[in-house]
C-alpha positions as CSV (number, residue, x, y, z in Angstrom):
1,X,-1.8,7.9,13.3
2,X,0.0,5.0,15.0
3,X,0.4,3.3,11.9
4,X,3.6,5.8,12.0
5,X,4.5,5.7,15.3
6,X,4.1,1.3,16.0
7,X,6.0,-1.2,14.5
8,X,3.0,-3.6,14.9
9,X,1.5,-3.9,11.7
10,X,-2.2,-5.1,11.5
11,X,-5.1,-4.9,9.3
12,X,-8.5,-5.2,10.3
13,X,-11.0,-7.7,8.6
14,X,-13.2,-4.8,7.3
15,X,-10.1,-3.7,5.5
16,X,-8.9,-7.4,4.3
17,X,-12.8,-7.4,2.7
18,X,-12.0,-4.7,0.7
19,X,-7.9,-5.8,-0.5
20,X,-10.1,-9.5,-1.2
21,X,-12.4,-7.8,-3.6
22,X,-10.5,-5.8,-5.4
23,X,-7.4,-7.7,-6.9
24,X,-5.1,-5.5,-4.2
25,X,-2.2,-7.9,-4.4
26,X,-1.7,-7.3,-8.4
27,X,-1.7,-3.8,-7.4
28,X,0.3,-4.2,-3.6
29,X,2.9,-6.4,-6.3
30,X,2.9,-3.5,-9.2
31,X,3.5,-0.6,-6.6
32,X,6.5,-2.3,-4.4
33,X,8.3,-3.4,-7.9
34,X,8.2,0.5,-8.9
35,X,9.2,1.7,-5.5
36,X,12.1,-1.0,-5.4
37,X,13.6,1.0,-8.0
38,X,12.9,4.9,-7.3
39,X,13.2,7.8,-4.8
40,X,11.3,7.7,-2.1
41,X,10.2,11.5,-2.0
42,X,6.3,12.8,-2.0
43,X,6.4,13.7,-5.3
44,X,8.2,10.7,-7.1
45,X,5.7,8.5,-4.7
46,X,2.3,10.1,-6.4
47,X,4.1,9.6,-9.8
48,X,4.1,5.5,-8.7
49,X,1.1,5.5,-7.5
50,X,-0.1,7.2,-10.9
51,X,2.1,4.6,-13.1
52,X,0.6,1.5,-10.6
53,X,-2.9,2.9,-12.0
54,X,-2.5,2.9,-15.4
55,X,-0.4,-0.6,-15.3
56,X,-3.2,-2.7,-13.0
57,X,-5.9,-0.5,-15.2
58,X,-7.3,0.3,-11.5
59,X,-8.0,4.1,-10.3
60,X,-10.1,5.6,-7.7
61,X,-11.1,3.7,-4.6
62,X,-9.8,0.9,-5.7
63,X,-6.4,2.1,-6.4
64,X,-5.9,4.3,-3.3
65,X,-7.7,2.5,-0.5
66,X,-5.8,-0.8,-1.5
67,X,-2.5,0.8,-1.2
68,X,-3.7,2.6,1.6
69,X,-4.4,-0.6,3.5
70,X,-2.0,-2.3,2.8
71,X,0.6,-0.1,3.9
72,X,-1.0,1.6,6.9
73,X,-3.3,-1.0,7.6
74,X,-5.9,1.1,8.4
75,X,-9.0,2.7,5.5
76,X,-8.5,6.5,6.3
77,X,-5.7,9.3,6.8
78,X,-3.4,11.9,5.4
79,X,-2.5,11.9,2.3
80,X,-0.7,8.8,0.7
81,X,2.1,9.8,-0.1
82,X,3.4,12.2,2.5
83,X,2.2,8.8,5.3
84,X,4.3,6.5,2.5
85,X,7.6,9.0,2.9
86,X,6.5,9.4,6.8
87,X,6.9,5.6,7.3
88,X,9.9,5.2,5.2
89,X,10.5,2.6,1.7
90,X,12.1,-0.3,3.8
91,X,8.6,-0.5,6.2
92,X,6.3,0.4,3.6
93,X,7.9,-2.5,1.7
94,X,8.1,-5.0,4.3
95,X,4.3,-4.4,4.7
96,X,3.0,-4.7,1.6
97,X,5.2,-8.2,1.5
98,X,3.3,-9.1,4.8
99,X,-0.3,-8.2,3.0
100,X,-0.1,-9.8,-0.1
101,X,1.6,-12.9,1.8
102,X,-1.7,-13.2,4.2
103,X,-3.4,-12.4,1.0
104,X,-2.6,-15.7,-0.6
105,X,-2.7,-17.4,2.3
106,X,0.9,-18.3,2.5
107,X,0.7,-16.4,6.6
């Protein structure tokens, strides 16, 4: 749980593997431009994470542990989008910025 509780951010290269392999910065890009322009409650926050789905044409695994990681940095925990509301839309933004920056290399 310290992804909620430390403003250090890091993700571990088991966890960059997976956001490599599975186009996580279409999807890291999709989700942030939806939450830019929504509510940031539980509920509204499954809705985007639904709508990010159907737009990258990604579900399952692929879906969930790539926003997972690259917003908590780390490839297990509670539910996504209680931690998402937990850590709050201007961090969870800033992070997925800082992950699909090292992602293209451009960190």
């Amino acid at each position: 749980y310290k992804a909620f509780f430390h403003d250090d951010f890091h993700i571990g290269d088991e966890g960059y593997q997976f956001l490599t392999e599975n186009n996580s910065a279409k999807i890291l890009d999709v989700f942030a431009k939806h939450l830019e322009q929504s509510d940031f409650e539980p509920s509204t926050i499954e809705g985007l994470i639904k709508q990010t789905g159907l737009d990258t044409e990604t579900k399952g695994k692929a879906l969930f542990m790539s926003l997972r990681i690259g917003t908590t940095g780390d490839m297990h925990g509670p539910s996504l989008p209680i931690s998402l509301a937990l850590l709050g839309k201007k961090r969870v933004l800033q992070r997925i910025l800082q992950t699909t920056k090292r992602l293209r290399g451009d960190l």
